[in-house]
C-alpha positions as CSV (number, residue, x, y, z in Angstrom):
1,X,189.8,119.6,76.1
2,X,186.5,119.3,77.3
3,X,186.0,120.8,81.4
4,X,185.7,118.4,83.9
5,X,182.8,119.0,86.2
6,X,183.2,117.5,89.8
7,X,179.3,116.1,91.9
8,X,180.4,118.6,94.3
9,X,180.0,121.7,91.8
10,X,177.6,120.1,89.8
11,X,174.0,122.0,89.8
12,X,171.1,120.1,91.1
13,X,169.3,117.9,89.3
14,X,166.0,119.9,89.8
15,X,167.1,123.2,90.6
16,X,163.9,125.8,91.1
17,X,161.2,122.6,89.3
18,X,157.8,121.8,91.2
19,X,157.7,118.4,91.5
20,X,153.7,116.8,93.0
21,X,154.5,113.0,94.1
22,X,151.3,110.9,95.3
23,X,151.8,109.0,98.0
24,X,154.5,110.2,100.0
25,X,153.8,110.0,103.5
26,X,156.3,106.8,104.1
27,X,158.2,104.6,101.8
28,X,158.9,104.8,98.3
29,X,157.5,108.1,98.4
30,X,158.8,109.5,101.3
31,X,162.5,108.6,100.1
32,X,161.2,110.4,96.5
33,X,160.4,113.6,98.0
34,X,163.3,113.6,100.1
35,X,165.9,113.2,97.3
36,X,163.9,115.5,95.0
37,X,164.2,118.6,97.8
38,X,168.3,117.4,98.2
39,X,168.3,118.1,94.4
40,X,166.6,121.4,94.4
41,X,162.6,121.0,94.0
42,X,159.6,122.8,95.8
43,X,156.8,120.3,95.9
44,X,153.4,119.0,96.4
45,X,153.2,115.8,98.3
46,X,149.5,113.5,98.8
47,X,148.5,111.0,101.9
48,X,145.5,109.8,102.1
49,X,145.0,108.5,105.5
50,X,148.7,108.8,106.8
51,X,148.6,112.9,107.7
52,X,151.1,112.6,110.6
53,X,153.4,110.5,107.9
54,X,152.5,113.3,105.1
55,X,153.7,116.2,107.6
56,X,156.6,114.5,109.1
57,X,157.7,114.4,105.5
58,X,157.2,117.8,104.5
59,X,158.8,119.4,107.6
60,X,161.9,117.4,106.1
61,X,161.7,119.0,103.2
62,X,161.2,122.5,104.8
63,X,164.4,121.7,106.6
64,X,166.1,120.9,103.6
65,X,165.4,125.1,102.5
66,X,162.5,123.9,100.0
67,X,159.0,124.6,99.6
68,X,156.3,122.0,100.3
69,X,152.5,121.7,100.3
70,X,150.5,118.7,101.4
71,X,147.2,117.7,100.1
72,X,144.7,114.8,101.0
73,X,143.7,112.8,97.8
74,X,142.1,110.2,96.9
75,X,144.1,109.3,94.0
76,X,140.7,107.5,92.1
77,X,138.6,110.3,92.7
78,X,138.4,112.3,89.6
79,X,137.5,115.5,91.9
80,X,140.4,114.9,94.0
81,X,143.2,114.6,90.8
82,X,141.7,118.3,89.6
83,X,141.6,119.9,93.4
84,X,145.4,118.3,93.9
85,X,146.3,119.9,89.9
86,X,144.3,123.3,91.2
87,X,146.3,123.2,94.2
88,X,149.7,122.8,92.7
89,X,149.5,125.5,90.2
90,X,147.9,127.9,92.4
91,X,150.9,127.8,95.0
92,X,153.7,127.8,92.1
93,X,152.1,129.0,88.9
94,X,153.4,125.5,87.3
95,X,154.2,121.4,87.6
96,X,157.2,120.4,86.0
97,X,157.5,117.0,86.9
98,X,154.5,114.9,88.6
99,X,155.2,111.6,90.1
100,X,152.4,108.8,89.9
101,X,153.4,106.8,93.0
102,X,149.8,106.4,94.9
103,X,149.2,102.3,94.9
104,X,147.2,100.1,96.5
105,X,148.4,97.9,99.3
106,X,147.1,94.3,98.9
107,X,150.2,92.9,100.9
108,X,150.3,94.5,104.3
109,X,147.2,95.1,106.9
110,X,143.5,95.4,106.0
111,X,144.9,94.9,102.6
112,X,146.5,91.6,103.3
113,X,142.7,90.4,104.5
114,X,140.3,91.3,101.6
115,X,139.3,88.5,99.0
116,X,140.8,88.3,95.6
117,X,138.1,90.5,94.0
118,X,138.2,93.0,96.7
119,X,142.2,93.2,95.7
120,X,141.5,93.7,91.9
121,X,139.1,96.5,92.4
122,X,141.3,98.2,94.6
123,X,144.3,98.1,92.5
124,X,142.3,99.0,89.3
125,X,140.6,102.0,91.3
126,X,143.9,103.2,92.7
127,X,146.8,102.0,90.9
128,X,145.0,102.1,87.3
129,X,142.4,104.4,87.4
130,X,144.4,107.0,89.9
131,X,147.7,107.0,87.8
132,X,145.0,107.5,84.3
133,X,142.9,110.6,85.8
134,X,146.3,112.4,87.0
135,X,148.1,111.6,83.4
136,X,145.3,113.3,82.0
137,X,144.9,116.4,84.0
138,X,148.5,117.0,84.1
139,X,149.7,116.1,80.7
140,X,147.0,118.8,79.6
141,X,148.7,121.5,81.7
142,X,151.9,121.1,80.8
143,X,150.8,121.5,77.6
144,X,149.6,124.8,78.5
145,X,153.0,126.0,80.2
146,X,156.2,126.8,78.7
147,X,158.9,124.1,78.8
148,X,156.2,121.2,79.0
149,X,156.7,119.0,81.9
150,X,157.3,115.2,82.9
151,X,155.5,112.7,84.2
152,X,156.3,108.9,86.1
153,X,154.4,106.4,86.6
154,X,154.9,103.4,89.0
155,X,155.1,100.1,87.2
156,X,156.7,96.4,88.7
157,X,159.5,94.7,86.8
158,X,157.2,91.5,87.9
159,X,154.9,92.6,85.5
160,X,157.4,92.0,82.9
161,X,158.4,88.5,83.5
162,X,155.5,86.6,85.3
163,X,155.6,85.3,88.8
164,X,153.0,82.4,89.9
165,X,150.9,83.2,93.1
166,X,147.0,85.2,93.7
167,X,149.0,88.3,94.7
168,X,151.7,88.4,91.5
169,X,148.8,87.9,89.4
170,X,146.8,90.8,90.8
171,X,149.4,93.5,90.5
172,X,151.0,92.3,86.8
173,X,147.7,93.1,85.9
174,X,147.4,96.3,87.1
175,X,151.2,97.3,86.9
176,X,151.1,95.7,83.3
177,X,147.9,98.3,82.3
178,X,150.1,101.2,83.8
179,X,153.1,100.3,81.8
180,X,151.1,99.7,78.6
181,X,148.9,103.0,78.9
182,X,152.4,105.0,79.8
183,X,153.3,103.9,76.4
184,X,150.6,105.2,74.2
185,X,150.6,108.4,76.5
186,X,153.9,109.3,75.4
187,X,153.0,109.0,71.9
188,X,150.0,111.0,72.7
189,X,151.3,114.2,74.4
190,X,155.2,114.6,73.1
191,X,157.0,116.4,72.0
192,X,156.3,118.8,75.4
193,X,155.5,116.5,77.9
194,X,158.0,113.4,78.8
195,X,156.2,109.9,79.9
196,X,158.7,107.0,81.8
197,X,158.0,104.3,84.1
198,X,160.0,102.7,87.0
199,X,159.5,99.2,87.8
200,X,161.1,98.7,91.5
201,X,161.7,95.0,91.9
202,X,162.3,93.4,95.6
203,X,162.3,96.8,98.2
204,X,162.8,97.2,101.7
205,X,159.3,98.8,102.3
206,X,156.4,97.6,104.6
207,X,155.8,94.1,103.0
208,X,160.0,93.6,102.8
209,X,160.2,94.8,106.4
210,X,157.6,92.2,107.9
211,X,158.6,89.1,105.6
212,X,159.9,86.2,106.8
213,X,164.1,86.3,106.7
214,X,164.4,83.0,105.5
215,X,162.6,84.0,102.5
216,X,164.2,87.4,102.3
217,X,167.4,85.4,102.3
218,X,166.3,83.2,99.2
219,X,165.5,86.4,97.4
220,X,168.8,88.2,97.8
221,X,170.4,84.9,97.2
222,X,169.0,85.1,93.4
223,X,169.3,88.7,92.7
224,X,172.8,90.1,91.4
225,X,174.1,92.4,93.2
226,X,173.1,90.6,96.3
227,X,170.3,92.3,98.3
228,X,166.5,93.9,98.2
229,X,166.3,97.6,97.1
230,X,165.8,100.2,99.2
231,X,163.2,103.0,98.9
232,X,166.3,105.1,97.9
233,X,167.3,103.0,95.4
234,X,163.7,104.2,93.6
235,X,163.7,107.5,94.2
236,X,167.5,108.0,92.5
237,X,165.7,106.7,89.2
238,X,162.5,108.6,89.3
239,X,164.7,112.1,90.3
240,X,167.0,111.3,87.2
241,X,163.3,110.8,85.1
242,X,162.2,113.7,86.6
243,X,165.4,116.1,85.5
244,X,166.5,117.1,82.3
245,X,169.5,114.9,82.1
246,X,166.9,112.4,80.8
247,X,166.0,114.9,78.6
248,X,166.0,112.1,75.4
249,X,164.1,110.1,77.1
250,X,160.3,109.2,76.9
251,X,158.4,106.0,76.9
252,X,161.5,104.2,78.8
253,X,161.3,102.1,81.6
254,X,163.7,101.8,83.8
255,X,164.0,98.4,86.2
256,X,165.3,99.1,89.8
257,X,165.6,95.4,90.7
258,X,169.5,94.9,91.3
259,X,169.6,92.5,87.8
260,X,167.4,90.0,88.9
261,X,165.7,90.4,85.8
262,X,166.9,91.9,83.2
């Protein structure tokens, strides 16, 4: 009879892997790195403007008994992908899992005001261009280490059924290209290195937070199991990516939307 393992015994899902997430000064990212030290990982973690966020977030982590570095990037700067990659293997000798979730807000603040082509440069610089340059450099250096290594990118599950509106249009295009290039990157680089994608759908981030309620209202109304993500829900799916119980899986995408599309 096969043994029964209880969550309480269970190991953790990244027990001693270095883990570099983009972007993790607040949100999504914050919540990622969070979980990802709960389950056992050192890590690197990126702001780029957000240092008090970025700092908060790692003494978190340090609480938690892990290791964590911080790094300024510019996630569309090639200089700043290879100083970030430098960085990572020089404190820990290796990457095992790297995390693409740098994007480009469009929705909330300064972002919110810029014109339509202003928007699509941004998101191709940041969310296109940045996820591209770090693929790249990492995918070759876990080539070069033993046991390979995984990477996830950020996609949109918008980007997979269409939604009318400047703003929907913007980012299916550039979560669409990241979803499509994820793809043929994991053709390109296995069998060592893993390549998936979460697409989060409606989450409780800044542009959730400051949206109108009746409109929040009409969303959770639509979606089955009744109510917007939270930047938790996201980081469960990219920490199960990032571990070897999704071992068998590479080119996948996985759809953290609560059903409403499916």
């Amino acid at each position: 009879m096969a043994q029964v393992i209880s969550p309480e015994r269970a190991a953790p899902l990244l027990k001693d892997k270095v883990a570099v997430i983009t972007g993790a000064s607040s949100g999504i990212g914050q919540a990622m790195t969070q979980l990802a030290a709960r389950e056992g990982a050192d890590l690197v973690i990126t702001y780029q403007r957000n240092r008090e966020g970025a700092e908060s977030t790692a003494s978190g982590i340090r609480a938690l008994g892990r290791r964590c570095a911080v790094v300024q990037a510019d996630v569309s700067a090639s200089a700043d992908i290879d100083r970030l990659l430098h960085s990572a293997v020089t404190e820990y000798g290796r990457v095992d899992a790297w995390i693409n979730n740098a994007g480009a807000d469009i929705l909330t603040g300064n972002g919110a005001r810029l014109s339509r082509i202003e928007k699509l440069d941004l998101l191709l610089a940041v969310d296109v261009r940045g996820t591209m340059l770090a693929c790249w450099a990492v995918a070759a250096q876990m080539q070069r280490q033993s046991g390979g290594g995984v990477i996830i990118n950020m996609s949109w599950d918008g980007a997979l059924r269409g939604l009318a509106g400047e703003n929907p249009e913007l980012f299916s295009a550039a979560k669409g290209a990241v979803l499509s290039f994820s793809r043929a990157l994991a053709r390109s680089v296995a069998p060592s290195v893993r390549v998936n994608v979460v697409a989060p759908g409606w989450i409780e981030t800044a542009f959730g937070e400051s949206a109108d309620p009746a409109f929040k209202a009409r969303v959770a109304a639509r979606i089955p199991l009744g109510r917007w993500g939270t930047p938790a829900d996201v980081a469960g799916a990219a920490v199960f990516l990032a571990s070897d119980a999704s071992r068998y899986m590479t080119g996948q995408l996985i759809a953290v939307n609560g059903g409403e599309f499916m």
